[in-house]
RORO-824584 format. One record per residue (C-alpha): residue number from 1; x negated, y negated, z. Coordinates in steps of 0.5 Angstrom, whole numbers, plus 500, padded with zeros to 3 digits. Last residue first. Layout:
# RORO-824584
<node i="NUM" c1="X" c2="Y" c3="Z"/>
...
//
This chain:
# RORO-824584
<node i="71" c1="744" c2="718" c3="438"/>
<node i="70" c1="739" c2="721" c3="443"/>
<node i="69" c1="732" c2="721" c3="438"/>
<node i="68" c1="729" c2="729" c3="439"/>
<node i="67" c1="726" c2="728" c3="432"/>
<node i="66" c1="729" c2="735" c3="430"/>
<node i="65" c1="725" c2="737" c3="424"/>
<node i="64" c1="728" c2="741" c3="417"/>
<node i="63" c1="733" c2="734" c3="415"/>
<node i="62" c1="726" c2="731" c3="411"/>
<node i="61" c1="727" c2="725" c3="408"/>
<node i="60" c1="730" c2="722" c3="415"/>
<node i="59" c1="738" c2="720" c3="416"/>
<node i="58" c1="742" c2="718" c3="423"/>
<node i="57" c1="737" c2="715" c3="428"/>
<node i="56" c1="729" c2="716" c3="425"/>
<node i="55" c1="723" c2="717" c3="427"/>
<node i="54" c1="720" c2="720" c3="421"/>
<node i="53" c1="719" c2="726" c3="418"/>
<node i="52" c1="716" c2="724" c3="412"/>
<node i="51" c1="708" c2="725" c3="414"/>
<node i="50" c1="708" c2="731" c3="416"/>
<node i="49" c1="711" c2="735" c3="411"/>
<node i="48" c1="709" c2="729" c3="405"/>
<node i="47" c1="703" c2="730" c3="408"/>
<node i="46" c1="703" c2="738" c3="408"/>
<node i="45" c1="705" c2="738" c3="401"/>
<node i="44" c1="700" c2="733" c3="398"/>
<node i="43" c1="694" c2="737" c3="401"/>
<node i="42" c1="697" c2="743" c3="398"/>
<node i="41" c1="697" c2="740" c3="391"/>
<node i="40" c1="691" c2="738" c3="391"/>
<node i="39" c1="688" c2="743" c3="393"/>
<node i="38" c1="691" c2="746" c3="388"/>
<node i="37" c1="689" c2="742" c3="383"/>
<node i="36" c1="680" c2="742" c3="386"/>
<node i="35" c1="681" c2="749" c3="385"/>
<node i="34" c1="683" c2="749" c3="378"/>
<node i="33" c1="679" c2="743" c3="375"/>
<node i="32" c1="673" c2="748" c3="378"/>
<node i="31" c1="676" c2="754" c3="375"/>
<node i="30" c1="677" c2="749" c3="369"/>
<node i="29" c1="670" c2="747" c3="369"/>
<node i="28" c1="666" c2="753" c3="370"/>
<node i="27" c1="669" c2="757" c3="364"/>
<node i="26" c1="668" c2="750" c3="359"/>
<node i="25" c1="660" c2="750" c3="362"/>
<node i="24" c1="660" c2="758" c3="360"/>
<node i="23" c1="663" c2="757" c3="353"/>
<node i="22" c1="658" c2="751" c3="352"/>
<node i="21" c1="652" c2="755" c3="355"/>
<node i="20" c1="654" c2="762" c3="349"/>
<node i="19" c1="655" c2="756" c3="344"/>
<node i="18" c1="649" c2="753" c3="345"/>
<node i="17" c1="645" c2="760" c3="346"/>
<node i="16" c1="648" c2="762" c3="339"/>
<node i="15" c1="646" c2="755" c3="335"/>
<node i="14" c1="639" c2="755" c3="337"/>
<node i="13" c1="639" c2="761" c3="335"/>
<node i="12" c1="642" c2="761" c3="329"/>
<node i="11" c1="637" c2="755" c3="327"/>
<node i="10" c1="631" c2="760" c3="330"/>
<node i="9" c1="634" c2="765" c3="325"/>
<node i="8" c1="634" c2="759" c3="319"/>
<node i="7" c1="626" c2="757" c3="321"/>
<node i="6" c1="624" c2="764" c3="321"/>
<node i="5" c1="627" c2="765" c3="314"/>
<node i="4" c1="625" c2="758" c3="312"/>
<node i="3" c1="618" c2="759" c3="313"/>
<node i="2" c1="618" c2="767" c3="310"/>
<node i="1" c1="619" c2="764" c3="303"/>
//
């Protein structure tokens, strides 16, 4: 009887530190998956900031710059 108490408290161990690395994984990957989303995020802005004011005569993407064309 003392064999199978040990071998269910080692069980329930092994289960607890399972569950407490599985929880601190999960933590990890979204404040990694986060991080890598805003970045992300503000990569895009800037690009489409800088890449979209264009040369352009009449009309651009982006009315906020002056492109200094002589219309």
């Amino acid at each position: 009887m003392t064999d199978f108490k040990s071998a269910g408290q080692a069980t329930i161990e092994y289960i607890l530190i399972f569950s407490f690395i599985s929880l601190i994984g999960v933590g990890l990957a979204r404040t990694i998956g986060g991080s890598i989303s805003t970045s992300v995020k503000s990569l895009g802005w800037v690009l489409s900031q800088e890449l979209s004011t264009g040369i352009c005569r009449t009309q651009c993407f982006y009315g906020g710059y002056k492109n200094g064309m002589a219309d």
